[in-house]
N, C-alpha and C positions, 0 to 999 in steps of 0.2 A: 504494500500500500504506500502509497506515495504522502511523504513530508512536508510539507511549506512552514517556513517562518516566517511570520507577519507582523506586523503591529495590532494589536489588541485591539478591541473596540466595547465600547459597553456591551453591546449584545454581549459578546464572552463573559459579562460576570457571574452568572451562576456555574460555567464550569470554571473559572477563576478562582470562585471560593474555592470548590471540592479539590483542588489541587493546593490551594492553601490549606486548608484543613488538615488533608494528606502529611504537609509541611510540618503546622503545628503539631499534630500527633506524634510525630517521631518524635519533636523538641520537648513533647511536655513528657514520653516515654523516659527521653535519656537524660534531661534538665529538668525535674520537678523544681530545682530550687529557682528557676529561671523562670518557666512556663507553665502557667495553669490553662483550667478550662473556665471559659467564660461565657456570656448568653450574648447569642448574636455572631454577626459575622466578623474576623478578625480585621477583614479590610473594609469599610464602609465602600457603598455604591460611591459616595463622594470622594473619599479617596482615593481610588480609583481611577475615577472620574480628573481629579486632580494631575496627579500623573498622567495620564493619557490628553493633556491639555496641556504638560511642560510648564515653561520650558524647561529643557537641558534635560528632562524626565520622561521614561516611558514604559510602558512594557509590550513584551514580546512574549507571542503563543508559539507552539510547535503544532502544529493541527494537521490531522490526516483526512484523508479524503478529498471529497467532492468542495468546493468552496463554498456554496450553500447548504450543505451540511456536516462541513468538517468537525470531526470530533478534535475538542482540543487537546489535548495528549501531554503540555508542558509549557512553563514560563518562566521569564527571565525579569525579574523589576528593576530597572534601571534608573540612579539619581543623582544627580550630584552631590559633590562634595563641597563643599564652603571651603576657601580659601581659608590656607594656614594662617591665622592672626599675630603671631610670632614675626617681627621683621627678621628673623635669623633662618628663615625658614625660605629655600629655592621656591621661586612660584611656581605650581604644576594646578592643569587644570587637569579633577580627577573624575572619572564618575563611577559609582560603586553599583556592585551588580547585587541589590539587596536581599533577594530572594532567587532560587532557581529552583526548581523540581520540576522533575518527569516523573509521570503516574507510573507506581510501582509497576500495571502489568506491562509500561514500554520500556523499561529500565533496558541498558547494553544493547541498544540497537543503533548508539550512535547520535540519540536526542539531544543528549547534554551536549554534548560537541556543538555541534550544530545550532543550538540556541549561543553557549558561550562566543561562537565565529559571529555571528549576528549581533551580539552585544559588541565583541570587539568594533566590528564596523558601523555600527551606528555611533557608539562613541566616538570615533574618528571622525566622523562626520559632523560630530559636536563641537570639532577640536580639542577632547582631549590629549591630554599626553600619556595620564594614565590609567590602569581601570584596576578595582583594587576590590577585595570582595572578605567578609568575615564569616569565620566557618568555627563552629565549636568544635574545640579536642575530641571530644567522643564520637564527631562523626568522620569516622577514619577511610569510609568510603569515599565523601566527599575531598577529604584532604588530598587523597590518591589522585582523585581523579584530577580537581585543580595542579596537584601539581605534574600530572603527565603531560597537561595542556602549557605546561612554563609555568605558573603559578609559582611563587614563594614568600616567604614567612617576610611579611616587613616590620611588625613591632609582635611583640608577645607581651599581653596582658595576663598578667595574672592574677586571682584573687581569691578571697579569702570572708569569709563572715568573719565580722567582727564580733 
């Protein structure tokens, strides 16, 4: 079945959520002290809505099929970064891939790829210089795979309850 990445559109928010959902479930499995469950959907229509109106913001679907009835299969949230406020700090303009998943049953066919090539090139298209993305330690799938695609570690946070 045939792939396309596109840019987002409301119509996608109901499958939007369920891949968000998808998202959060895993975090609030491996991060209870991070993520709980809550009433409602985690990305309001507005916000959404928000992002797919920029600027410098968007997101991307991986959607199979037919174009009037692609099922969407994966997304990439894309947003900028605020300039470093620090003058010791090189200017780079960055944008952060906020969110990414593909639905468990497209997983290893090459979706992720192909959503992250699509973020690179829309970014560039934004002018950035860099695209920079946060991934918690426990998901060791995802670190894999970022770093197959060049990915690497630029600061290491670490914490601690006080």
């Amino acid at each position: 079945m045939s792939t396309a990445v596109r840019p987002a559109t409301l119509r996608d928010y109901p499958a939007l959520c369920a891949l968000f959902e998808e998202l959060d479930e895993f975090h609030r499995l491996k991060r209870p002290d991070f993520f709980r469950r809550f009433d409602g959907p985690a990305r309001t229509w507005e916000q959404v809505g928000q992002w797919l109106a920029g600027p410098g913001s968007t997101v991307l679907v991986a959607a199979e099929g037919a174009e009037d009835e692609a099922d969407v299969i994966g997304l990439a949230v894309l947003l900028p970064r605020p300039p470093a406020p620090f003058a010791g700090a090189v200017p780079r303009k960055v944008v952060v891939i906020d969110n990414l998943v593909v639905r468990a049953d497209r997983r290893d066919r090459g979706i992720g790829e192909r959503l992250v090539a699509a973020s690179m090139e829309w970014a560039r298209g934004q002018g950035a210089s860099h695209v920079e993305l946060g991934v918690h330690a426990v998901n060791r799938h995802a670190l894999r795979f970022y770093e197959r695609l060049g990915f690497g570690v630029s600061v290491n946070w670490l914490s601690r309850a006080a």
